[in-house]
C-alpha positions as CSV (number, residue, x, y, z in Angstrom):
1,X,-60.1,27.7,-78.8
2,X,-59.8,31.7,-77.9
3,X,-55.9,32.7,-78.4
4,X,-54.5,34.8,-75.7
5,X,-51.6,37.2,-75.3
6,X,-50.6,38.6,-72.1
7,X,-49.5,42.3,-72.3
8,X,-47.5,44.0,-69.9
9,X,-47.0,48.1,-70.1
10,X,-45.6,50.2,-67.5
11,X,-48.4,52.1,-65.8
12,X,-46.4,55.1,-64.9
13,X,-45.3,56.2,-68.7
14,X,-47.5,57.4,-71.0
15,X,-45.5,56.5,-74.0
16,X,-46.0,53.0,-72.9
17,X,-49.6,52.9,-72.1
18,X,-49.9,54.1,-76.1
19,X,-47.9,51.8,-77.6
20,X,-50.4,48.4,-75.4
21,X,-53.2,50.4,-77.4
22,X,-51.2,49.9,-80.1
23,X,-50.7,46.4,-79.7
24,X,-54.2,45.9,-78.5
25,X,-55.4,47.4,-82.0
26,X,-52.7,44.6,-84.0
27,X,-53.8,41.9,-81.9
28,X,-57.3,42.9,-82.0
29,X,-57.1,42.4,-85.9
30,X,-55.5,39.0,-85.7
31,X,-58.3,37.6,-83.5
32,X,-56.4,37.2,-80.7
33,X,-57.6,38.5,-77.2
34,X,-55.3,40.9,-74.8
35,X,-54.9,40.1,-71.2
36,X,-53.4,42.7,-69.3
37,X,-53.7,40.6,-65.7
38,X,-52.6,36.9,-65.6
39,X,-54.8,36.4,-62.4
40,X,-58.3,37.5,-64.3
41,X,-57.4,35.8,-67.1
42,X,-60.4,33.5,-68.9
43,X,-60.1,30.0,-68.4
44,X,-56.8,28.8,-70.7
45,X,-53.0,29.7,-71.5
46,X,-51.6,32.9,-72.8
47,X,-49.1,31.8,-75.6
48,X,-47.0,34.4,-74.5
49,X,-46.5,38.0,-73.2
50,X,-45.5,41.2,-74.3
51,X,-43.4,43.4,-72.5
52,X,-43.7,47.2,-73.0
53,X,-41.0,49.1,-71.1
54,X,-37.1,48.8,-69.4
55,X,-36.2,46.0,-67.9
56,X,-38.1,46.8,-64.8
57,X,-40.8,46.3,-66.6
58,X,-39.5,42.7,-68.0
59,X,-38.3,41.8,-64.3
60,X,-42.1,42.4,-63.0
61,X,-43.3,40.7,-66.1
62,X,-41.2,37.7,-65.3
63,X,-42.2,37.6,-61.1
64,X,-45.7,37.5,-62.7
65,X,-45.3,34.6,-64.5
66,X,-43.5,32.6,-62.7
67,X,-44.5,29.2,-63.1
68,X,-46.3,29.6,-66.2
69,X,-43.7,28.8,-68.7
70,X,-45.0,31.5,-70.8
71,X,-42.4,32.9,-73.5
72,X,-41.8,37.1,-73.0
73,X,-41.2,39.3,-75.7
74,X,-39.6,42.4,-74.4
75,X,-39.7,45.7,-76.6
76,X,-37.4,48.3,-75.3
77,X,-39.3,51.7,-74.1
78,X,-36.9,52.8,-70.9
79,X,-33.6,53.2,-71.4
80,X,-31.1,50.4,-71.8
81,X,-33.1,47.8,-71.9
82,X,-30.7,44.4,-71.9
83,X,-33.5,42.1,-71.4
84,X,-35.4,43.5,-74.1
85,X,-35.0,42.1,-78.1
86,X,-37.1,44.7,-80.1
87,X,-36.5,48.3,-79.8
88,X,-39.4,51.2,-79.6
89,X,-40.2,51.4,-83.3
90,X,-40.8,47.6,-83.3
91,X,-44.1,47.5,-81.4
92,X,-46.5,46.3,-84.2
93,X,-44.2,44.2,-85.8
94,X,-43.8,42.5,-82.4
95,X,-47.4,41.9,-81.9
96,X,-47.8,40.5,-85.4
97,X,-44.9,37.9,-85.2
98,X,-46.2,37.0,-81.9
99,X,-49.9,36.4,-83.1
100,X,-48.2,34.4,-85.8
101,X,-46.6,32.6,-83.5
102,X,-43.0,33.4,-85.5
103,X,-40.2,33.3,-82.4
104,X,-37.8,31.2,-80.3
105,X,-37.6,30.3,-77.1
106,X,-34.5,30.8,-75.0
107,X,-34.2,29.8,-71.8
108,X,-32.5,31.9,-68.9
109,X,-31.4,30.5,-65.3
110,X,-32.4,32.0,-62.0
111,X,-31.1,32.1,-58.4
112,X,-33.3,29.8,-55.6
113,X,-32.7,32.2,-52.4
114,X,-33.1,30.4,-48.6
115,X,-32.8,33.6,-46.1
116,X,-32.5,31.9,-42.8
117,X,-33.2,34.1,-39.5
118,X,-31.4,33.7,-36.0
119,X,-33.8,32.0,-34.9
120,X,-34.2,29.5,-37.4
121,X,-37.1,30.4,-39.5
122,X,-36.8,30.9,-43.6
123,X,-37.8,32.9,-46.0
124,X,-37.4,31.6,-49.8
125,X,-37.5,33.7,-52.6
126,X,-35.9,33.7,-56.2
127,X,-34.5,35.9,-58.7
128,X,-33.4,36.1,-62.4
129,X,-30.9,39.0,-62.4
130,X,-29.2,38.9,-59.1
131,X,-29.8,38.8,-55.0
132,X,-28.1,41.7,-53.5
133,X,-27.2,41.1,-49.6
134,X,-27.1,45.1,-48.9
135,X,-26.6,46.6,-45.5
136,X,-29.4,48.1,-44.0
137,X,-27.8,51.6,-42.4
138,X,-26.5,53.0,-45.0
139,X,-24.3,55.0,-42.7
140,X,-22.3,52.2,-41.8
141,X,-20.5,48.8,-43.4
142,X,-22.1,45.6,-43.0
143,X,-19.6,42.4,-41.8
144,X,-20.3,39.3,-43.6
145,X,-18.5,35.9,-43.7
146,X,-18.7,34.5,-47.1
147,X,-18.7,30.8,-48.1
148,X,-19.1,28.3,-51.4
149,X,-20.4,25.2,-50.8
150,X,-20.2,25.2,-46.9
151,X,-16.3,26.2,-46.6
152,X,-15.5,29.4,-45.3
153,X,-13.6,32.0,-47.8
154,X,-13.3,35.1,-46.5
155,X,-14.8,37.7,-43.8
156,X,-15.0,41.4,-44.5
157,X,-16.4,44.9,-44.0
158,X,-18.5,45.9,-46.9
159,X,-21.7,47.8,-48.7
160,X,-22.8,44.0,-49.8
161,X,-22.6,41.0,-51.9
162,X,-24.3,40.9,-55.7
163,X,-24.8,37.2,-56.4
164,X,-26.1,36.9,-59.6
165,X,-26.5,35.1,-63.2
166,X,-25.4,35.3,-66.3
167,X,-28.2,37.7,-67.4
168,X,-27.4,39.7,-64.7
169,X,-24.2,39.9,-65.2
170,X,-24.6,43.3,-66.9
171,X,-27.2,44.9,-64.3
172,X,-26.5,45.7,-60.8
173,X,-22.9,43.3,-61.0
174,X,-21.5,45.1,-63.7
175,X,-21.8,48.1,-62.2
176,X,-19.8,47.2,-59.2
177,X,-17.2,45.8,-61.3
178,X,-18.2,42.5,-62.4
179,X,-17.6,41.0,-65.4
180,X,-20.1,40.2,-68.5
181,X,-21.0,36.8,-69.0
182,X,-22.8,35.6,-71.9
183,X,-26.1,34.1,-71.3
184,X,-25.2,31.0,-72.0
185,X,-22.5,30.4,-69.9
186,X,-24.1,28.5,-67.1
187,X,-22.3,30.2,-63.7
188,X,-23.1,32.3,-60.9
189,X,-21.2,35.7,-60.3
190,X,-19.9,37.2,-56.8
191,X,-19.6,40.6,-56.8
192,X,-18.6,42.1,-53.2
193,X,-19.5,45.8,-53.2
194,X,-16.7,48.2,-51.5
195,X,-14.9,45.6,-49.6
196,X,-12.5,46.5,-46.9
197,X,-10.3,43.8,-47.9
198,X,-7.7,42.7,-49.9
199,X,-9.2,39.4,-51.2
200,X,-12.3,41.5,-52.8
201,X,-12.6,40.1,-56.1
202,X,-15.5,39.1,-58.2
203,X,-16.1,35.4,-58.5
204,X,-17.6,33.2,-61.0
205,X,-18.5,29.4,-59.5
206,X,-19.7,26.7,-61.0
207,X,-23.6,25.8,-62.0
208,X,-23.9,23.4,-58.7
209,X,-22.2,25.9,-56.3
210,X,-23.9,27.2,-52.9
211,X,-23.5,30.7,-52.4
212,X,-23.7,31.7,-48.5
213,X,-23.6,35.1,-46.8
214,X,-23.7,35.4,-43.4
215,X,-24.7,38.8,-41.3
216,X,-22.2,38.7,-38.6
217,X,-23.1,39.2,-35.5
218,X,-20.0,42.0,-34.5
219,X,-21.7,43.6,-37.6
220,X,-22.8,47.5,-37.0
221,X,-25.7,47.0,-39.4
222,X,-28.5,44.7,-39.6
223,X,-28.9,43.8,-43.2
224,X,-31.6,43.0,-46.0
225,X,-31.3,40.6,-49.2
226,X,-33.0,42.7,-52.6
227,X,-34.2,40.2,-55.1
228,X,-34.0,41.8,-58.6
229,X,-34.0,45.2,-57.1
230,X,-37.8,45.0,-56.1
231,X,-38.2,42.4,-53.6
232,X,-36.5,42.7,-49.8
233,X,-36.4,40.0,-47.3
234,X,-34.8,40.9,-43.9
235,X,-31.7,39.7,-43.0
236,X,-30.6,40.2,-39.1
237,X,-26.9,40.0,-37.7
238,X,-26.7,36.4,-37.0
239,X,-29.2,35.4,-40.2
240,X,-27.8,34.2,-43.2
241,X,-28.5,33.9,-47.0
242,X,-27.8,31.2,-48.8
243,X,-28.2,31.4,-53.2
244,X,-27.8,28.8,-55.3
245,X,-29.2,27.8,-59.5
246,X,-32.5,28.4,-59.7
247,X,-35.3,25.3,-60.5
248,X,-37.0,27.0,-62.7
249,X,-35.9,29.1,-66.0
250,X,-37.3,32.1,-67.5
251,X,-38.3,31.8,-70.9
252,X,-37.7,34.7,-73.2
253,X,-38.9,35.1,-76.8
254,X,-36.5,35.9,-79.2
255,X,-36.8,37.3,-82.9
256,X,-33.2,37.6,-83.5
257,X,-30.4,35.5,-84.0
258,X,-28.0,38.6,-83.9
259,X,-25.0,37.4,-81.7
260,X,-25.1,38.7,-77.9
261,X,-21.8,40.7,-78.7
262,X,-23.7,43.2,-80.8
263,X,-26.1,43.5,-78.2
264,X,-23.3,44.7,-76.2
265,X,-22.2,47.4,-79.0
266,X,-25.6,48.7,-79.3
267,X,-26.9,48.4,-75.7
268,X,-23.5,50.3,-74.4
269,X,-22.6,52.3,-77.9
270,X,-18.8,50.6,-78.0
271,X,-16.8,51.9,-80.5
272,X,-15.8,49.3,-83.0
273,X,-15.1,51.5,-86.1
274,X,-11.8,50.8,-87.5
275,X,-11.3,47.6,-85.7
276,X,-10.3,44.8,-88.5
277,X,-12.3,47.1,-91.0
278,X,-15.8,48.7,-90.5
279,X,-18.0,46.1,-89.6
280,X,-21.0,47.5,-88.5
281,X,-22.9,46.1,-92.3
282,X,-22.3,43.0,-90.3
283,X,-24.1,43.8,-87.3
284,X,-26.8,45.4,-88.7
285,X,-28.2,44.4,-92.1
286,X,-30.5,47.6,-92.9
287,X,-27.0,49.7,-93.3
């Protein structure tokens, strides 16, 4: 039976498009065939993926496979790269351990997104990171009415509403003020952006909570729900967008038991020299 690995570069970077030649060359040797578009794939599974770029590129790479339950391995090649585990200078080592099938599987939840219109009709979609009700003048505020599990909590004036996951917690939520959650805490996080109102906080509900946002209708701005920061469904003063756990995980290859605090350290370059002692020998055993 032919062994298959999907690879996924971004198209735009050259520094990427090397490093899938790269990988194509280290596969190549270890008799195992590259796929570089799930649709035209021969008959049978890729065993997994590999991810070459930011977390863009691992966001795409995870809309692609959707359904599949194919693994990704990300290696790092933008910038911060959270959803990443291997950095740059990793590339061939990530392609061999992959061809020798040497990783975990760790599984990450998603948001299930209903978008109802006024008159009635849906449009579903889905995300990993987070669905973002933004406001679609960006001259203006939007007015929403926000409610868990069918009882009203508050109405305000505001930029929008990040409802995400755990995994990202530290994308579009932390940079509105949200707080990191670990990835396996099993929550979803409410992150008003710019709220004119005194009850503004983030939020962190339970696992079986629905998540409603409503557009309303005194609003000065229509709105639109962005799913990951790529995907945009409409949302119309009167509509209303309802998030809750998503059905089906993400599965994400890992080659690295390090705990998620040092992904932190490294990912945001937090100082922790001279806290307790120097303990960076402990994050990192090549020092």
């Amino acid at each position: 039976m032919t062994r298959r690995i999907l690879v996924v570069a971004n198209p735009h970077r050259d520094e990427t498009l090397e490093a899938a030649r790269l990988v194509a060359d280290t596969l190549g040797d270890a008799v195992v065939d590259v796929c570089t578009e799930l649709d035209r794939m021969p008959a049978g599974p890729a065993e997994a993926a590999l991810v070459l770029g930011g977390d863009g590129t691992m966001l795409h790479a995870a809309a692609m496979t959707r359904g599949t339950g194919i693994p990704l391995l990300g290696v790092n090649l933008g910038r911060v790269g959270f959803l990443a585990e291997l950095e740059r200078d990793d590339v061939v080592h990530a392609a061999r351990r992959l061809a020798d099938g040497d990783f975990d599987i760790e599984e990450r939840g998603t948001l299930d997104v209903v978008v109802t219109a006024p008159d009635g009709t849906t449009t579903h979609g889905w995300a990993l990171n987070e669905a973002t009700v933004e406001r679609a003048n960006l001259r203006t505020t939007v007015e929403v009415a926000l409610d868990i599990d069918d009882h009203p909590l508050s109405t305000f004036g505001c930029d929008g509403v990040v409802v995400a996951t755990a995994t990202g917690s530290t994308a579009h939520a932390f940079s509105a003020g949200g707080p990191v959650l670990w990835p396996e805490v099993d929550a979803v996080l409410v992150v008003p952006l710019a709220a004119h109102a005194l009850f503004s906080r983030p939020l962190v509900v339970g696992p079986t909570s629905r998540v409603s946002i409503e557009i309303l209708e005194r609003s000065s701005s229509d709105g639109q729900v962005v799913l990951d920061g790529a995907r945009a469904i409409d949302l119309p003063r009167g509509g209303r967008c309802e998030v809750r756990r998503g059905t089906q995980p993400v599965r994400l290859a890992r080659m690295n038991d390090a705990p998620f605090s040092e992904r932190l350290v490294r990912k945001f370059s937090l100082p922790v020299d001279g806290f307790r002692g120097t303990r960076r020998d402990r994050w990192n055993p090549e020092i």
